[in-house]
C-alpha positions in Angstrom: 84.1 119.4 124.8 81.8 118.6 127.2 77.8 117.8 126.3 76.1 121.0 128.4 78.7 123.2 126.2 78.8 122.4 122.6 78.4 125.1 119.9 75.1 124.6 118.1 75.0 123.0 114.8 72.5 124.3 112.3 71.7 122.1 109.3 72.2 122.3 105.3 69.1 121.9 104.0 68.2 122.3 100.0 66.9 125.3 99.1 63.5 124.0 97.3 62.6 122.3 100.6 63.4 124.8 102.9 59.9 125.1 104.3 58.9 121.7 103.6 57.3 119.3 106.2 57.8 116.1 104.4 58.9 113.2 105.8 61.5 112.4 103.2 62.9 115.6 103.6 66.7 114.7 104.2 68.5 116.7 107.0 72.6 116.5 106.6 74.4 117.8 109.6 77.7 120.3 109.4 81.1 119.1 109.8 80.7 120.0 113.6 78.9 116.6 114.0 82.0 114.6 112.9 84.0 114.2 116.2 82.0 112.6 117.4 82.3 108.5 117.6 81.6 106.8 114.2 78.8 104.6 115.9 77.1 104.0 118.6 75.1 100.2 119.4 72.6 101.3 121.8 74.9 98.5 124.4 75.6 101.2 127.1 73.8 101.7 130.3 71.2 104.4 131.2 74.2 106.2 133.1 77.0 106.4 130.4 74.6 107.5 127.9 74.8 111.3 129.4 78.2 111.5 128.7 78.6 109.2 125.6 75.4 110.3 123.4 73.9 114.3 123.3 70.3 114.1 124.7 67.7 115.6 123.0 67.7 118.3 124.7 71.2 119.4 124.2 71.2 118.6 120.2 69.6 121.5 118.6 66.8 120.5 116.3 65.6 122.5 113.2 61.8 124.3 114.0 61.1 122.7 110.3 61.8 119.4 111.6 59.0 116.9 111.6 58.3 115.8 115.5 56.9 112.5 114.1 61.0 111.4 112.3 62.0 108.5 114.4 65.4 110.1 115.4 63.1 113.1 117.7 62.1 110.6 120.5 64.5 107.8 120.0 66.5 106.7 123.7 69.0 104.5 124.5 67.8 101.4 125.5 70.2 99.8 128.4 70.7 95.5 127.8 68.5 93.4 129.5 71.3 91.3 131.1 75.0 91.7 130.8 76.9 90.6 127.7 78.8 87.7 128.2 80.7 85.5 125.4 83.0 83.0 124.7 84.7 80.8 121.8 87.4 78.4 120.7 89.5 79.2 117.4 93.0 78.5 116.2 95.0 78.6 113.0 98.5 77.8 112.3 101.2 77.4 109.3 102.7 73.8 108.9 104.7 72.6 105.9 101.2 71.5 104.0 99.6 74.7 104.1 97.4 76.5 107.2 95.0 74.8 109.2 91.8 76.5 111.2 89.6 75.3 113.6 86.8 76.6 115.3 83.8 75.2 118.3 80.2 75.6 116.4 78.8 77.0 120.1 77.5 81.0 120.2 76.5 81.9 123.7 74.9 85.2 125.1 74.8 85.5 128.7 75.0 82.1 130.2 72.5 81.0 127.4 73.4 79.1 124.2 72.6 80.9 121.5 73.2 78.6 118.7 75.2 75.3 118.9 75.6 75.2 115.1 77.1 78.3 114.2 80.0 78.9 111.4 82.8 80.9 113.1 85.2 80.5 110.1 84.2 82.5 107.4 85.6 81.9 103.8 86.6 85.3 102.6 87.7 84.6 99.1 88.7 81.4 97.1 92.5 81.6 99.1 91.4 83.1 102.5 89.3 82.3 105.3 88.9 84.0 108.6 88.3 82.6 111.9 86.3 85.1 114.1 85.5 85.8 117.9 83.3 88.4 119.2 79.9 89.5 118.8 78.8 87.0 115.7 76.6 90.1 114.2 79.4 92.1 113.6 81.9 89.1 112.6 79.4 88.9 109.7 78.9 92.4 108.7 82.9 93.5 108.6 83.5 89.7 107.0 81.0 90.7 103.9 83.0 94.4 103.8 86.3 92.7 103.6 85.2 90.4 101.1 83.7 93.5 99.0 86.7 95.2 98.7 89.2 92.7 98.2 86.8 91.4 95.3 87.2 95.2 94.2 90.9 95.4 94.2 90.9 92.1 92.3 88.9 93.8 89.6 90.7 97.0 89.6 93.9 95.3 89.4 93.9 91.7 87.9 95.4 90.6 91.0 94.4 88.9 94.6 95.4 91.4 97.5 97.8 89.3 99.6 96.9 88.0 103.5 99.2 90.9 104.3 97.5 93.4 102.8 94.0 91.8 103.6 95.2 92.4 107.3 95.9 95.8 107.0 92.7 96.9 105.0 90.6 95.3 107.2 92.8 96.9 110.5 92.1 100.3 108.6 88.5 99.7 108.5 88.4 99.0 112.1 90.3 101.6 113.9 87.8 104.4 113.5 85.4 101.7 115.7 88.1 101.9 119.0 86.0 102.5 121.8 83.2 102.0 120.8 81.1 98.7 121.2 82.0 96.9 117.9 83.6 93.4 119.0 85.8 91.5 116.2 88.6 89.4 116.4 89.6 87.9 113.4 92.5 85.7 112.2 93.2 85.8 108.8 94.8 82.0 107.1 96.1 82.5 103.8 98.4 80.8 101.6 100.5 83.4 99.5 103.8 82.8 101.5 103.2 85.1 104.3 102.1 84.3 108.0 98.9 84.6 109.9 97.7 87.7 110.6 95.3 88.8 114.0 93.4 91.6 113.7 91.1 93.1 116.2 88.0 95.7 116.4 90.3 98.2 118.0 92.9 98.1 114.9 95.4 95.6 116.6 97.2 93.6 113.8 99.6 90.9 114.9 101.8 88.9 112.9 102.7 85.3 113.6 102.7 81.3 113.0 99.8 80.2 115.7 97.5 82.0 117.0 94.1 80.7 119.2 91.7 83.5 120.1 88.9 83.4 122.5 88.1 82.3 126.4 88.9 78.4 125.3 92.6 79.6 123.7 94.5 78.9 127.0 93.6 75.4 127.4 93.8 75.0 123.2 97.7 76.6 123.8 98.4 73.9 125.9 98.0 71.0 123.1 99.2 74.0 120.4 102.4 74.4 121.9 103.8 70.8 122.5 102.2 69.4 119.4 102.7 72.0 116.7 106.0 72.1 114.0 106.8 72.8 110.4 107.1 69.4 109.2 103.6 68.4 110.0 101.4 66.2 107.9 98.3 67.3 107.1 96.2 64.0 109.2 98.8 65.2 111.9 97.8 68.7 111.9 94.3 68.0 111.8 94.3 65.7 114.8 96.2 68.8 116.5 93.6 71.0 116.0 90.6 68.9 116.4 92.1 67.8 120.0 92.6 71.2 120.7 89.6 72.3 120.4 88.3 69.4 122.2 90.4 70.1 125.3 89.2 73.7 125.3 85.4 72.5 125.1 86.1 70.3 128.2 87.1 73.3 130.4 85.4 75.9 128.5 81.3 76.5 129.1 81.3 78.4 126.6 82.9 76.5 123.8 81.6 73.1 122.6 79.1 71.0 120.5 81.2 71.0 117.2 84.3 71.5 115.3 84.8 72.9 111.8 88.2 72.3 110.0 89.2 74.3 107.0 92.6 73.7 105.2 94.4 76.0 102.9 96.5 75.5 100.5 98.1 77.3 97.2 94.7 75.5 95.4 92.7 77.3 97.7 90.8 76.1 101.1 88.5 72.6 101.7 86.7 72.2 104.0 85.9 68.8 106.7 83.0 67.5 107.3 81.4 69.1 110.7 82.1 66.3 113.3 80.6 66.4 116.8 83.5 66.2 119.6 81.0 64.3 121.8 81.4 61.4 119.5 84.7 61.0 119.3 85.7 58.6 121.9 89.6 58.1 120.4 90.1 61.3 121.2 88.4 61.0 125.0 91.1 58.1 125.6 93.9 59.5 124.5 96.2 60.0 127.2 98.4 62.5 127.1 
C-alpha cells in the first residue's frame, strides 16, 4: 500500500488518561502498524526515506498528543559519508576440535575505527561465534543468542546444540531482511555437528570451512590447500594464523591482529592476541 494512501490508524489509549497531557502517557498503535518493517536505523538517504518511513504528515497523530514527545519532530538523518567495511574471519573442523580466527581491525569508511577489536565472541562455555558486519549489531544479536540459549539450558537441563543455536538465531534474524541490520556470524561448536553460517537476512549454511568477510578470498587460498581432518592442533593453528596474515597483506581493511580460539568437547581457550606485523617466520615462508 502505498504511503499517500494508507487507512488511518487511531490509537488505544486507557480510558483514565484519555484526556491527559502527560508526558508519560503511553500511546500503543493498532495492529494496522505491524506490516510495516520491524526496524528501521535511520542509515537511508533523504530520498528513500519517502518511500521507506511515513512522514509526519501522512501518520495520523492523536489531537491529545503532546507536540513536545520526541517522536512528533523526529527526521531521518542521512550518513555523513558512505558505509564502507571490511574483515577477515575463518573457522573450520579438523580431527582436534574447531579452530577460529579473526583480524582485530574495525574500519568505517576508509577510517580505522579500532585496531583492537574482538570479532570472535564467546557465546557460551562450548560455542563461540566469529562475526562480520556492523560491530554494533554483532554485539547486540550475540548478547540475545546468548540469553536464550542460557534460557533453554535452564528450562531444560540441557545445552541447545550448534544446530539448533544456528537456527534460533536464523529465526531471530529473518524478520530484519531488508532492512539495515548487518550480521554475519559463524557458529564453532563442538557437539559432533559442523559449522554453521548464518546471516542478517536468515541465510543458514552448513559446512566444514567457512571464511567470511572482504579478506575470505585471499584467506581461501591458504584454507583450501592446507586444510584436512587429520590436522594437529600447532598445524591448524599455523593454518589459520597464516591465513589471516595473507588476507591482511591484500586486504586494507583487515589487519593489526589475530585472535585464535580453539574448541574442544572441554570447551573453547583462547591464544594469546599476537600482532601479525611481528611475525617474521611467517613473512618468509615461501609458499
Amino acid at each position: 500500500m502505498a504511503v499517500g494512501q494508507r487507512k488511518s490508524c487511531s490509537y488505544a489509549t486507557g480510558v483514565a488518561l484519555s484526556n491527559s497531557r502527560s508526558l508519560f502517557h503511553f500511546y500503543i498503535p493498532e495492529a494496522c502498524y505491524l506490516d510495516e518493517s520491524p526496524i528501521q536505523f535511520g542509515q537511508i538517504s533523504t530520498m528513500q526515506s519517502s518511500s521507506g518511513i511515513p512522514s509526519q504528515e501522512t501518520l495520523p497523530i492523536p489531537s491529545s498528543l503532546p507536540e513536545s514527545l520526541p517522536f512528533t519532530s523526529s527526521q531521518v538523518v542521512p550518513l555523513p559519508f558512505p558505509m564502507a567495511h571490511g574483515t577477515t574471519t575463518l573457522a573450520f573442523m579438523f580431527q582436534g576440535g574447531v579452530l577460529a580466527a579473526a583480524d582485530t581491525r574495525s574500519s568505517c569508511s576508509g577510517l580505522v575505527a579500532c585496531p583492537a577489536s574482538q570479532k570472535i565472541l564467546p557465546i557460551h562455555s562450548h560455542l563461540v561465534g566469529t562475526t562480520s558486519g556492523t560491530s554494533a549489531d554483532c554485539a547486540l544479536w550475540k548478547r540475545i543468542l546468548s540469553r536464550e540459549l542460557r534460557l533453554y539450558q535452564l528450562r531444560y537441563g540441557r545445552r541447545l546444540s550448534t544446530r539448533g543455536a544456528a537456527k534460533l538465531l536464523s529465526h531471530m534474524l529473518h524478520p530484519f531482511k531488508g532492512t539495515e541490520l548487518c550480521v554475519a556470524a559463524t557458529l564453532c561448536g563442538w557437539d559432533g555437528g559442523d559449522l554453521f553460517y548464518v546471516c542478517s537476512d536468515g541465510t543458514r549454511l552448513e559446512g566444514s570451512l567457512f571464511s567470511v568477510g572482504s579478506g575470505s578470498p585471499y584467506a581461501y587460498s591458504i584454507l583450501d590447500q592446507g586444510v584436512w581432518w587429520g590436522l594437529t592442533v600447532e598445524e591448524a593453528t599455523s593454518i589459520a594464523r597464516e591465513a589471516v596474515y595473507r588476507a591482511t597483506h591484500r586486504d586494507a581493511y583487515s589487519g593489526n591482529f589475530v585472535d585464535v580460539y580453539h574448541v574442544t568437547s572441554k570447551g573453547w581457550t583462547r591464544r594469546t592476541r599476537e600482532d601479525l606485523k611481528e611475525d617474521k617466520s611467517m613473512k618468509s615462508h615461501n609458499l
